[in-house]
DRENSE-473550 format. One record per residue (C-alpha): residue number from 1; residue in three letters; chain; x, y, z. Coordinates in steps of 0.2 Angstrom, whole numbers. Layout:
! residues N
<rec nr="NUM" rest="ALA" kette="A" u="X" v="Y" w="Z"/>
...
! end
This chain:
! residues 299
<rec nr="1" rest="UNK" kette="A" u="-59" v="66" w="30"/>
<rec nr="2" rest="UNK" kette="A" u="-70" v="49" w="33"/>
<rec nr="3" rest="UNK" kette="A" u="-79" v="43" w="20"/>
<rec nr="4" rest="UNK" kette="A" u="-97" v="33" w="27"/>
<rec nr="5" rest="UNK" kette="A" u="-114" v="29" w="21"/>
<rec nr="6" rest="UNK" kette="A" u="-128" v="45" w="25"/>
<rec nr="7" rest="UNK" kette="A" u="-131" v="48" w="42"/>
<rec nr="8" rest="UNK" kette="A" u="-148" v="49" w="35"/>
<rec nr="9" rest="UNK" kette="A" u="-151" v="32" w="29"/>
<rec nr="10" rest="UNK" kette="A" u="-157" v="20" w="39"/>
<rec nr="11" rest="UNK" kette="A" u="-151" v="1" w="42"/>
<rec nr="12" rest="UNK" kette="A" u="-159" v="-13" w="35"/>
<rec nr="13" rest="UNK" kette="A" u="-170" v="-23" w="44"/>
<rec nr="14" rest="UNK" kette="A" u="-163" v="-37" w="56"/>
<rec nr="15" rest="UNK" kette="A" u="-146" v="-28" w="56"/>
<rec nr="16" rest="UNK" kette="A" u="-138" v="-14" w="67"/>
<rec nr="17" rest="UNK" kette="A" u="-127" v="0" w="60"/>
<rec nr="18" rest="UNK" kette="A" u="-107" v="-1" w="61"/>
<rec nr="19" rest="UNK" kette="A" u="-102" v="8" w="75"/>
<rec nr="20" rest="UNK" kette="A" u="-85" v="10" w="83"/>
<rec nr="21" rest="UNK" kette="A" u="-72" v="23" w="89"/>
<rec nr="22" rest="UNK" kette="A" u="-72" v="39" w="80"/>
<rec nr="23" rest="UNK" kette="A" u="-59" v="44" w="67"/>
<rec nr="24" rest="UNK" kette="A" u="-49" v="55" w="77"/>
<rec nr="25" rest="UNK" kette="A" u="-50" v="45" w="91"/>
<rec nr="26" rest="UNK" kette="A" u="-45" v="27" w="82"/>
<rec nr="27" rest="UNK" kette="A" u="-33" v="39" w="74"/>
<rec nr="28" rest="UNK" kette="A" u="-26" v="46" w="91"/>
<rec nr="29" rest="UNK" kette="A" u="-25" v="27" w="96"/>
<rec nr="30" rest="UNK" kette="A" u="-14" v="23" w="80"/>
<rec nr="31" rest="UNK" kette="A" u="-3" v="39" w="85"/>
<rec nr="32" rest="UNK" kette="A" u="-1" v="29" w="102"/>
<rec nr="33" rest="UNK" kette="A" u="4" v="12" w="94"/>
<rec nr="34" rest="UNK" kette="A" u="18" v="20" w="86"/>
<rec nr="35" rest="UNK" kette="A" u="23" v="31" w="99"/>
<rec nr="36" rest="UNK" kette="A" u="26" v="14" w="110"/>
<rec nr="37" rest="UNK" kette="A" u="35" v="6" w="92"/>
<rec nr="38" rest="UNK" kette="A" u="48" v="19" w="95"/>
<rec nr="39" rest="UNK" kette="A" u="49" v="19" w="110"/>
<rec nr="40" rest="UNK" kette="A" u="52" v="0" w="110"/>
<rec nr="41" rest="UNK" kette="A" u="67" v="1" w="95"/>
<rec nr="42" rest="UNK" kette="A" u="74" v="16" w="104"/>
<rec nr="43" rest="UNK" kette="A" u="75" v="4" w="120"/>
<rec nr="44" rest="UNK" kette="A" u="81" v="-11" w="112"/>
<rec nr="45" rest="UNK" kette="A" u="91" v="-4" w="95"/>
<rec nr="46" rest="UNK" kette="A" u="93" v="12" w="99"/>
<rec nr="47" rest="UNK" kette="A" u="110" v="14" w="88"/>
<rec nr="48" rest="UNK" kette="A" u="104" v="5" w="75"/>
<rec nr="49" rest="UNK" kette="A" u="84" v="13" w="76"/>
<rec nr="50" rest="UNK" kette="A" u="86" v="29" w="81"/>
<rec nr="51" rest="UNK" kette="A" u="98" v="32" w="66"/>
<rec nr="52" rest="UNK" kette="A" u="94" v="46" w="52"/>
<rec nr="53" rest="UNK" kette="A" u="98" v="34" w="39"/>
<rec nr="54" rest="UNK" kette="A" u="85" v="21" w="45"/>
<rec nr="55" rest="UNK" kette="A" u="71" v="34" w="50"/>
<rec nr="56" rest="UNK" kette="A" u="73" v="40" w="31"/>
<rec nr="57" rest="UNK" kette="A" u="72" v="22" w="27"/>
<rec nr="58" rest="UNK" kette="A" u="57" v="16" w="38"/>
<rec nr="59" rest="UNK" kette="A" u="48" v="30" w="28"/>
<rec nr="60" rest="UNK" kette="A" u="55" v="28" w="9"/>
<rec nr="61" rest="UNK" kette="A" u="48" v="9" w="14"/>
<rec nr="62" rest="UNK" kette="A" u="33" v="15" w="19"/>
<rec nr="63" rest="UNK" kette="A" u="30" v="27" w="4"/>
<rec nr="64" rest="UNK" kette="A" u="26" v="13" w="-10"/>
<rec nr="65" rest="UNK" kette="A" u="15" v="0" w="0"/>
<rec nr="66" rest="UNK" kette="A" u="5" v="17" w="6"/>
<rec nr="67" rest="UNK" kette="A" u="4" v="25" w="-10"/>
<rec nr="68" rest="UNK" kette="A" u="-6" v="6" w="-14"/>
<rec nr="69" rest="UNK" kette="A" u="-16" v="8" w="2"/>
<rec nr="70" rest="UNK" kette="A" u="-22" v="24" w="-1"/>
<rec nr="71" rest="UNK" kette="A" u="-30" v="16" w="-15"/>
<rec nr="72" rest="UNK" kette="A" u="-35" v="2" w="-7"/>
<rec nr="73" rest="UNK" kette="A" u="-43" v="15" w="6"/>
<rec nr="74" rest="UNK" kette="A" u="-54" v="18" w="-7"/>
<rec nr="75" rest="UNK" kette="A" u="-58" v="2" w="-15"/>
<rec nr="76" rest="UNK" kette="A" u="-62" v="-6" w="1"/>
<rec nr="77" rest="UNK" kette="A" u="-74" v="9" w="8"/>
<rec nr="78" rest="UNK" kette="A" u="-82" v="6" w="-8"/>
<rec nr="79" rest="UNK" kette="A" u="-89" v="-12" w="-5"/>
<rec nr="80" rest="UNK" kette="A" u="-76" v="-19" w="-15"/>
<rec nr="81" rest="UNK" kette="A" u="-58" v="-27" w="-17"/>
<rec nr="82" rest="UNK" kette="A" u="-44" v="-27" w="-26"/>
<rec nr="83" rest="UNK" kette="A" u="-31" v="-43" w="-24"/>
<rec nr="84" rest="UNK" kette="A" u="-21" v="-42" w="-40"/>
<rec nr="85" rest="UNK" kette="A" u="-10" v="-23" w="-33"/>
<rec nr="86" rest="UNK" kette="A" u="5" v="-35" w="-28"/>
<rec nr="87" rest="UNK" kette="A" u="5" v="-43" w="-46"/>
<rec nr="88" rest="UNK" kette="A" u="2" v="-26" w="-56"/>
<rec nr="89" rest="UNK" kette="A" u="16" v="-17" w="-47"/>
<rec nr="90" rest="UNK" kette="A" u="28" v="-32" w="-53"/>
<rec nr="91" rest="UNK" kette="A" u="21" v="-31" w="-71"/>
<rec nr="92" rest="UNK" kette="A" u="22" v="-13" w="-72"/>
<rec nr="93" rest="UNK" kette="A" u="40" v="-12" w="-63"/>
<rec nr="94" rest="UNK" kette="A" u="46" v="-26" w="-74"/>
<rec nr="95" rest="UNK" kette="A" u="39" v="-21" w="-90"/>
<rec nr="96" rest="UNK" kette="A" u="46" v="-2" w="-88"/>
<rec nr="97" rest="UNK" kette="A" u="63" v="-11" w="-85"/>
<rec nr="98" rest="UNK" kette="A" u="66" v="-19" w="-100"/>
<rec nr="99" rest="UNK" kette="A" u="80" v="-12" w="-110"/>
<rec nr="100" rest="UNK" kette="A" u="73" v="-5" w="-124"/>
<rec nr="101" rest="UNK" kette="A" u="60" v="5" w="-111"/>
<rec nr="102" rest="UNK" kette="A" u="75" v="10" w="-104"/>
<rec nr="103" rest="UNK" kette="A" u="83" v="18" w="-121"/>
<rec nr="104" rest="UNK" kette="A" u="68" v="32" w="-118"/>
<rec nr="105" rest="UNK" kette="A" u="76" v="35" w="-99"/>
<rec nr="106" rest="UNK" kette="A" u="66" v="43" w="-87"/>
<rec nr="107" rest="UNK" kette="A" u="50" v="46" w="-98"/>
<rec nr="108" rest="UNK" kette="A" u="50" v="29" w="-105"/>
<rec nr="109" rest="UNK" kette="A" u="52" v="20" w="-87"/>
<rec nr="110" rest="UNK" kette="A" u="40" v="33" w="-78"/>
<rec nr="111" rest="UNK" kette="A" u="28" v="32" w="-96"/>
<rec nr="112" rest="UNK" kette="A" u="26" v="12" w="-96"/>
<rec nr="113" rest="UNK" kette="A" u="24" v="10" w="-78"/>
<rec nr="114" rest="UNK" kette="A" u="7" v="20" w="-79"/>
<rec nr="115" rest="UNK" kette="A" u="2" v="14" w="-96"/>
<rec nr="116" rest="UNK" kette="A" u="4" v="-4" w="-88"/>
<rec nr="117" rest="UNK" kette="A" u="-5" v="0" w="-73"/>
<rec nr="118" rest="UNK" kette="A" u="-20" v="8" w="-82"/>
<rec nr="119" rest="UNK" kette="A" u="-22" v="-4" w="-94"/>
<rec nr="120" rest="UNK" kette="A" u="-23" v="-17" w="-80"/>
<rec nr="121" rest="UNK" kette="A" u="-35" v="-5" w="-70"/>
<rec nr="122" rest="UNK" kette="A" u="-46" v="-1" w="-84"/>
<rec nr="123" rest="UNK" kette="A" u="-48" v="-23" w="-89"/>
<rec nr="124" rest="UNK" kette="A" u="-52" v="-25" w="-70"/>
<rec nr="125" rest="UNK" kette="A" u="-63" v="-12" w="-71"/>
<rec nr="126" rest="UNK" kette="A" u="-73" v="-18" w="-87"/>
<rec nr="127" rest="UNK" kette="A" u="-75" v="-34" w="-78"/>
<rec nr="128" rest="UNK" kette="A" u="-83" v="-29" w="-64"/>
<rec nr="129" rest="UNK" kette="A" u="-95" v="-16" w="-72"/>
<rec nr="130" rest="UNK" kette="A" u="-100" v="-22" w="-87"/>
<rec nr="131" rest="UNK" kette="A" u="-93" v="-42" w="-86"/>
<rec nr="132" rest="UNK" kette="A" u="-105" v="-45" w="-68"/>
<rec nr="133" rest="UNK" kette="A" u="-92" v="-52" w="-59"/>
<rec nr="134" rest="UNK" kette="A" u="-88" v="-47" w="-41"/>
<rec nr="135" rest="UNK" kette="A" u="-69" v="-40" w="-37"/>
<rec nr="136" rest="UNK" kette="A" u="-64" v="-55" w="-29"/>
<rec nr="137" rest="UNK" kette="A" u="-64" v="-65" w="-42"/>
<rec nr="138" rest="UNK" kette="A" u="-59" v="-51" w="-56"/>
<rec nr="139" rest="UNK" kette="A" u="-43" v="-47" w="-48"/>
<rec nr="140" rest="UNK" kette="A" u="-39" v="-64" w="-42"/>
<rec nr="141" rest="UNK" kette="A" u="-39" v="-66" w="-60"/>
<rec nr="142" rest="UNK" kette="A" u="-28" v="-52" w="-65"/>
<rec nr="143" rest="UNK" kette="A" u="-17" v="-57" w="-52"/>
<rec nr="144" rest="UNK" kette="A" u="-14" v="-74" w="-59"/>
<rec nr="145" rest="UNK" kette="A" u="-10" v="-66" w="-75"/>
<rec nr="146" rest="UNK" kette="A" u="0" v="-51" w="-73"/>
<rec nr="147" rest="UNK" kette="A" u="12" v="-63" w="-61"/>
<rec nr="148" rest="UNK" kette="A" u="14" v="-74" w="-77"/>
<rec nr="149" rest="UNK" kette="A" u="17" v="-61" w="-88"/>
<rec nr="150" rest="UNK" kette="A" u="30" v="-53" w="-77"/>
<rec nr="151" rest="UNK" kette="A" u="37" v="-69" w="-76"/>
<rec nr="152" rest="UNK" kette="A" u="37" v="-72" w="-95"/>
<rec nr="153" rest="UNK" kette="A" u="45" v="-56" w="-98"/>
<rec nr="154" rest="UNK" kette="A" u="56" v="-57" w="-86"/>
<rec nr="155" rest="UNK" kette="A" u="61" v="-74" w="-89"/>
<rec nr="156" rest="UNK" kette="A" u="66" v="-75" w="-71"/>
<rec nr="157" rest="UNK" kette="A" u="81" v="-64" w="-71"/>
<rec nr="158" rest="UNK" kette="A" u="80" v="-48" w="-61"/>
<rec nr="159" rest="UNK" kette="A" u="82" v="-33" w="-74"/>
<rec nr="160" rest="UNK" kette="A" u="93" v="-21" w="-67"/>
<rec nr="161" rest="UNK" kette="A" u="87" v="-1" w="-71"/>
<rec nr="162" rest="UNK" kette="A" u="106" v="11" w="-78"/>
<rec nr="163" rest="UNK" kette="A" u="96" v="25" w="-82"/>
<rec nr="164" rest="UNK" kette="A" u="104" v="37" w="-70"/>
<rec nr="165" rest="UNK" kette="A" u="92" v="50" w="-69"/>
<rec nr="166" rest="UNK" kette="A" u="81" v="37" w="-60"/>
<rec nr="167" rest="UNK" kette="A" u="94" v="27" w="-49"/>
<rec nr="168" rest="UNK" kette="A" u="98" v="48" w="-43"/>
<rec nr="169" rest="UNK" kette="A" u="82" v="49" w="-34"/>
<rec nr="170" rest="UNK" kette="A" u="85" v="35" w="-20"/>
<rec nr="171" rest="UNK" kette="A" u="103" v="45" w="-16"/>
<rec nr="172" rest="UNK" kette="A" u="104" v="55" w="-3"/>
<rec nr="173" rest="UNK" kette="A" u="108" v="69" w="-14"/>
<rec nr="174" rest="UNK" kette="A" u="93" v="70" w="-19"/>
<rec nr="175" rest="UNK" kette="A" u="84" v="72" w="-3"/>
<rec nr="176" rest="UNK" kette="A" u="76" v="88" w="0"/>
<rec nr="177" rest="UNK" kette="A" u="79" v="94" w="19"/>
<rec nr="178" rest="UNK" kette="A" u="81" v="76" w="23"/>
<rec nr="179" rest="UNK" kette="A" u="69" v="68" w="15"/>
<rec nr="180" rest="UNK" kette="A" u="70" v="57" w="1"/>
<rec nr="181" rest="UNK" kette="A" u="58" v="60" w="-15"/>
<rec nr="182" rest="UNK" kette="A" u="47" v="44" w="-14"/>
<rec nr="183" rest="UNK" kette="A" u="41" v="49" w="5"/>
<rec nr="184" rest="UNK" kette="A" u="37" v="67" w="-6"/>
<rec nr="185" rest="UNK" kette="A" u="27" v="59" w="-20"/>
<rec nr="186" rest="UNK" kette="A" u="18" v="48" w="-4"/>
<rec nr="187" rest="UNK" kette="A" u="15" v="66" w="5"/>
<rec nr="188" rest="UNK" kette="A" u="6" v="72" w="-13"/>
<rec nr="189" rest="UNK" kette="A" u="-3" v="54" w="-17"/>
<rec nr="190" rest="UNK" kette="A" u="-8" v="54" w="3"/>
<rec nr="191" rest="UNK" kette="A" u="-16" v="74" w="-1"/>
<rec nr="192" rest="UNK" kette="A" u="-23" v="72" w="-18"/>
<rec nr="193" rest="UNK" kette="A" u="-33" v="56" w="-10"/>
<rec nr="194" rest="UNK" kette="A" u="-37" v="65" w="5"/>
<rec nr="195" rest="UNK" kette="A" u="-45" v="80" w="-6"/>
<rec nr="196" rest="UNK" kette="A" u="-53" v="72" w="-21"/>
<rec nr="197" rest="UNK" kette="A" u="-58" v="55" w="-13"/>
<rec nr="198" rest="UNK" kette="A" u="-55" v="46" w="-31"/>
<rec nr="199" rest="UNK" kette="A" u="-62" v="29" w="-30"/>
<rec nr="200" rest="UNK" kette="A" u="-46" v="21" w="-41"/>
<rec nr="201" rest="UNK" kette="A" u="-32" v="14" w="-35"/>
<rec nr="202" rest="UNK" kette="A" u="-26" v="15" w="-55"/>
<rec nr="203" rest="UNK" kette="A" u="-15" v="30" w="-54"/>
<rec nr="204" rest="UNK" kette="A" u="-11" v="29" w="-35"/>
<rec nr="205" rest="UNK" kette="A" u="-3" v="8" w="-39"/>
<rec nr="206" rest="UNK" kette="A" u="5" v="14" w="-56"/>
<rec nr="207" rest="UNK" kette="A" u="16" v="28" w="-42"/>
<rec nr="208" rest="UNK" kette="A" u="19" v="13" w="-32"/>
<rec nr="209" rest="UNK" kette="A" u="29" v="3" w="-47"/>
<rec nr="210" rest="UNK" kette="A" u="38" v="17" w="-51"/>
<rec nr="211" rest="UNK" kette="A" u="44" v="23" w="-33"/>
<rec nr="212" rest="UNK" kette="A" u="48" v="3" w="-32"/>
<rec nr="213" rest="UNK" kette="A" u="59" v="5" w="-46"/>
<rec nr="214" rest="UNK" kette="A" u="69" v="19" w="-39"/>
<rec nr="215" rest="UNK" kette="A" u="67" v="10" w="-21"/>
<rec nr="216" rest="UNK" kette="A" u="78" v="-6" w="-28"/>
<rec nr="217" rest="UNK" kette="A" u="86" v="0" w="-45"/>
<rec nr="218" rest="UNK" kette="A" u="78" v="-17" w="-54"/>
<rec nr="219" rest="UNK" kette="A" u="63" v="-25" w="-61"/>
<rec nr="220" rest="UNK" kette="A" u="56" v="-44" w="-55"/>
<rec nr="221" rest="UNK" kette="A" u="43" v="-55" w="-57"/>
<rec nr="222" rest="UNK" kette="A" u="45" v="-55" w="-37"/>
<rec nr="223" rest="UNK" kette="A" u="40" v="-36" w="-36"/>
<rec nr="224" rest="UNK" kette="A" u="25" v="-31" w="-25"/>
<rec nr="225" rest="UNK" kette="A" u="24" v="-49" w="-18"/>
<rec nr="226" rest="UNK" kette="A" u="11" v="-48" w="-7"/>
<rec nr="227" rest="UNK" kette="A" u="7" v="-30" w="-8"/>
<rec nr="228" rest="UNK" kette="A" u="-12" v="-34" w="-9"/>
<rec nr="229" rest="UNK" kette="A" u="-10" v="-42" w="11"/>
<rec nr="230" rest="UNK" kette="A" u="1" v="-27" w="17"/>
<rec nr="231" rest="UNK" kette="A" u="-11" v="-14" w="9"/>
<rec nr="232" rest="UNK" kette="A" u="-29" v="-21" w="17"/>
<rec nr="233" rest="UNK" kette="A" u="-21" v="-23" w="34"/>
<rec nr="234" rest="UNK" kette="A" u="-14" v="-8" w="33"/>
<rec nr="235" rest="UNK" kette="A" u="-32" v="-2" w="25"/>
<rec nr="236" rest="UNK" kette="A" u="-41" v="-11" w="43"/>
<rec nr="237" rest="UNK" kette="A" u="-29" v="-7" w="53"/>
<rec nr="238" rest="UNK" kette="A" u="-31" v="12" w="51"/>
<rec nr="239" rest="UNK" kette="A" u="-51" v="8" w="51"/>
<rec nr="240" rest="UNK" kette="A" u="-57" v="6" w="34"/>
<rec nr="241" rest="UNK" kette="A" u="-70" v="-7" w="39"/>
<rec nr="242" rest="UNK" kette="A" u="-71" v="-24" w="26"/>
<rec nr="243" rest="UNK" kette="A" u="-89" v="-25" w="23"/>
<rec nr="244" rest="UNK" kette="A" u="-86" v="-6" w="16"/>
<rec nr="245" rest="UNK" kette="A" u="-93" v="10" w="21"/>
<rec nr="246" rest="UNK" kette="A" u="-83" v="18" w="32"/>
<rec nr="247" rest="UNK" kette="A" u="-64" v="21" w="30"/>
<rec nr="248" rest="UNK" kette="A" u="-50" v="37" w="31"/>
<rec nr="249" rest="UNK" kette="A" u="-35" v="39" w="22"/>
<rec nr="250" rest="UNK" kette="A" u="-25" v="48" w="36"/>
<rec nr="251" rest="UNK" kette="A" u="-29" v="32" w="47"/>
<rec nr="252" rest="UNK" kette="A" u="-22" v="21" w="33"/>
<rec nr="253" rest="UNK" kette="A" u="-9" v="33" w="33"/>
<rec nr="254" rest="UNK" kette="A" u="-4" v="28" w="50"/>
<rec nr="255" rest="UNK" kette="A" u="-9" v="7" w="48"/>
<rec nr="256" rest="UNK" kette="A" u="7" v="8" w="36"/>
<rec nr="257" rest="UNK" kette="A" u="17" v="18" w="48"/>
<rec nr="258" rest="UNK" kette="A" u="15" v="7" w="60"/>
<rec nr="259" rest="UNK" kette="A" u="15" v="-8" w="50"/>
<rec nr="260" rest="UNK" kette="A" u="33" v="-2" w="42"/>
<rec nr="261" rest="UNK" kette="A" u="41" v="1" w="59"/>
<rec nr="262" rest="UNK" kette="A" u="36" v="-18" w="65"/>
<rec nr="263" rest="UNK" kette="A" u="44" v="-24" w="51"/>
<rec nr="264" rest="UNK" kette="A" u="59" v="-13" w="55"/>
<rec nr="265" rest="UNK" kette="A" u="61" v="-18" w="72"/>
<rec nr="266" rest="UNK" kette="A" u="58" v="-36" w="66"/>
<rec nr="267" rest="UNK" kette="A" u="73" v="-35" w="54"/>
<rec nr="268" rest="UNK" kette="A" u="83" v="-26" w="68"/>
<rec nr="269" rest="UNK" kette="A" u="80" v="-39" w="79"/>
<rec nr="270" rest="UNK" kette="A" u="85" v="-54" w="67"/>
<rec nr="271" rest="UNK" kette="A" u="70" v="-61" w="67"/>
<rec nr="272" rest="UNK" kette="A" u="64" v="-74" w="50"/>
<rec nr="273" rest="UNK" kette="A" u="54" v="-67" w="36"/>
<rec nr="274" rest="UNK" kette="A" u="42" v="-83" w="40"/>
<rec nr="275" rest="UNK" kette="A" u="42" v="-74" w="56"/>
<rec nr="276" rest="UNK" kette="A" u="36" v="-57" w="52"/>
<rec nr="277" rest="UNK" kette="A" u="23" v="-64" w="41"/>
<rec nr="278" rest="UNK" kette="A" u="15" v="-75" w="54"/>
<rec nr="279" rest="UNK" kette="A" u="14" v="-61" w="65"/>
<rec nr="280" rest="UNK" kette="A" u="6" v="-51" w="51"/>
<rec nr="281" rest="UNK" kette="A" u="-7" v="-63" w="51"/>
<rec nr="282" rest="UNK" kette="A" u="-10" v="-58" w="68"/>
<rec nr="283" rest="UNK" kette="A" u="-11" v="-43" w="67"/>
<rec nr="284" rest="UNK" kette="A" u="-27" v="-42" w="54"/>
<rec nr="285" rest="UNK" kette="A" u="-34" v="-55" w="64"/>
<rec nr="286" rest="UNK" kette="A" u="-34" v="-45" w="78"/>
<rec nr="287" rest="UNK" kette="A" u="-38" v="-29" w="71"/>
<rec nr="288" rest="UNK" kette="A" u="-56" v="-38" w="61"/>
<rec nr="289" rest="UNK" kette="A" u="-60" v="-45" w="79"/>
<rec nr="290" rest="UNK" kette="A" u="-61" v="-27" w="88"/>
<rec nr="291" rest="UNK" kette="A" u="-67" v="-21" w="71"/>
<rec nr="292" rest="UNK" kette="A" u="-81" v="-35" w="76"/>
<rec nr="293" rest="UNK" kette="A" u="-83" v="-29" w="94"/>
<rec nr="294" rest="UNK" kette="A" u="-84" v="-11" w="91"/>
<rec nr="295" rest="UNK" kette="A" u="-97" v="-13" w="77"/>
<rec nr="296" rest="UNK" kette="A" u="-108" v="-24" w="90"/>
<rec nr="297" rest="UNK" kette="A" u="-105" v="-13" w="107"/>
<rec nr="298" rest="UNK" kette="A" u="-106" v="4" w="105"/>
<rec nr="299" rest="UNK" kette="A" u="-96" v="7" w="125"/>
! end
């Protein structure tokens, strides 16, 4: 489904209307892209690549950054941006690690990470609605602030999660035909989006610090570090245009896909961290520039 402004409305004087590839077509192009992704790891890695273990992997990764571009999907559509994700998941994941959340197990871990994420959501949302200040600024504050927090409760030291019913879901006796939990809940997140194009990324990014729980057994002050980049180039990537107005899901869906299995073949391929994020750079540079070109020429 593509969410854009009525057909019916006209542009404002002096400007011209975004215009681009069509979904299905963008979104046949973003098929393309990672067909030739694979196609390059099964050439160069194809032990390592091709592997079940790293397949399952490539998606479990891709599971908690897409459950916060789903969001972000929205957000971004909307006119609007939200910078603080990163900084939310790492306060949510390191607040529903501590031990005495942990003494309530499953419920308490799963219970904190959304009450955290909420409350977060809902203060970023009263300062844009009824404070007058724009996103940026809003969630560049909250960013600022739920990084210090985590790091205060934290205290630098990486809490490690013994609750077994959660550390479970990340074994691969948990998977279900082959594939792991956290790419399930994505699948559900992805649908529910899709179907009731909520304009929050509240409940989607309070998923997200939970499956990164389970996804690494721990809570840091590191967690979600730079989540926010990952999420709006995945977000532009899959056409969600930056000005607003105009954005899928399913093609976000596929920017993290494709996104996830450069950063696989990346690490396959030894190459540096400092590396992988220049070339993410890049990549959104690139991807704004032909948003650019197809906005202004229609063939």
């Amino acid at each position: 489904m593509t969410l854009t402004t009525p057909a019916d409305t006209p542009p404002r004087e002096g400007r011209r209307p975004a215009l681009g590839l069509r979904p299905d077509v963008r979104n046949l192009s973003l098929l393309g892209v990672l067909a030739v992704l694979v196609l390059v790891g099964g050439l160069t890695r194809p032990a390592e690549f091709l592997a079940a273990s790293n397949l399952q992997l490539v998606l479990t990764q891709a599971s908690v950054i897409g459950v916060v571009t789903v969001g972000m999907t929205f957000v971004i559509t909307g006119g609007g941006i939200d910078l603080s994700v990163g900084a939310v998941v790492a306060l949510a994941s390191v607040w529903a690690t501590t031990l005495a959340t942990q003494e309530f197990g499953f419920a308490g871990i799963l219970f904190t990470a959304v009450v955290v994420g909420l409350g977060c959501g809902l203060v970023n949302g009263l300062l844009v609605a009824y404070g007058g200040m724009v996103p940026f600024i809003a969630t560049l504050a909250m960013l600022a602030s739920a990084r210090g927090l985590a790091l205060q409760i934290t205290e630098g030291r990486t809490q490690i999660v013994t609750v077994p019913s959660v550390l479970d879901l990340g074994l691969p006796d948990s998977y279900l035909l082959g594939i792991p939990p956290l790419v399930l809940v994505f699948a559900a997140v992805t649908a529910a989006g899709w179907l009731l194009l909520n304009r929050t990324t509240f409940g989607r990014r309070t998923v997200a610090a939970f499956l990164l729980i389970v996804l690494s057994g721990s809570g840091q002050n590191t967690n979600g570090n730079l989540y926010e980049l990952d999420a709006i180039a995945a977000a532009i990537i899959g056409g969600t245009l930056l000005s607003g107005g105009r954005g899928t899901v399913a093609g976000s869906v596929l920017g993290v896909l494709v996104f996830t299995t450069i950063t696989n073949l990346f690490a396959l391929n030894n190459l540096q961290s400092d590396v992988q994020q220049i070339a993410k750079g890049a990549i959104i540079v690139a991807a704004v520039l032909v948003q650019h070109r197809t906005a202004r020429d229609p063939h």
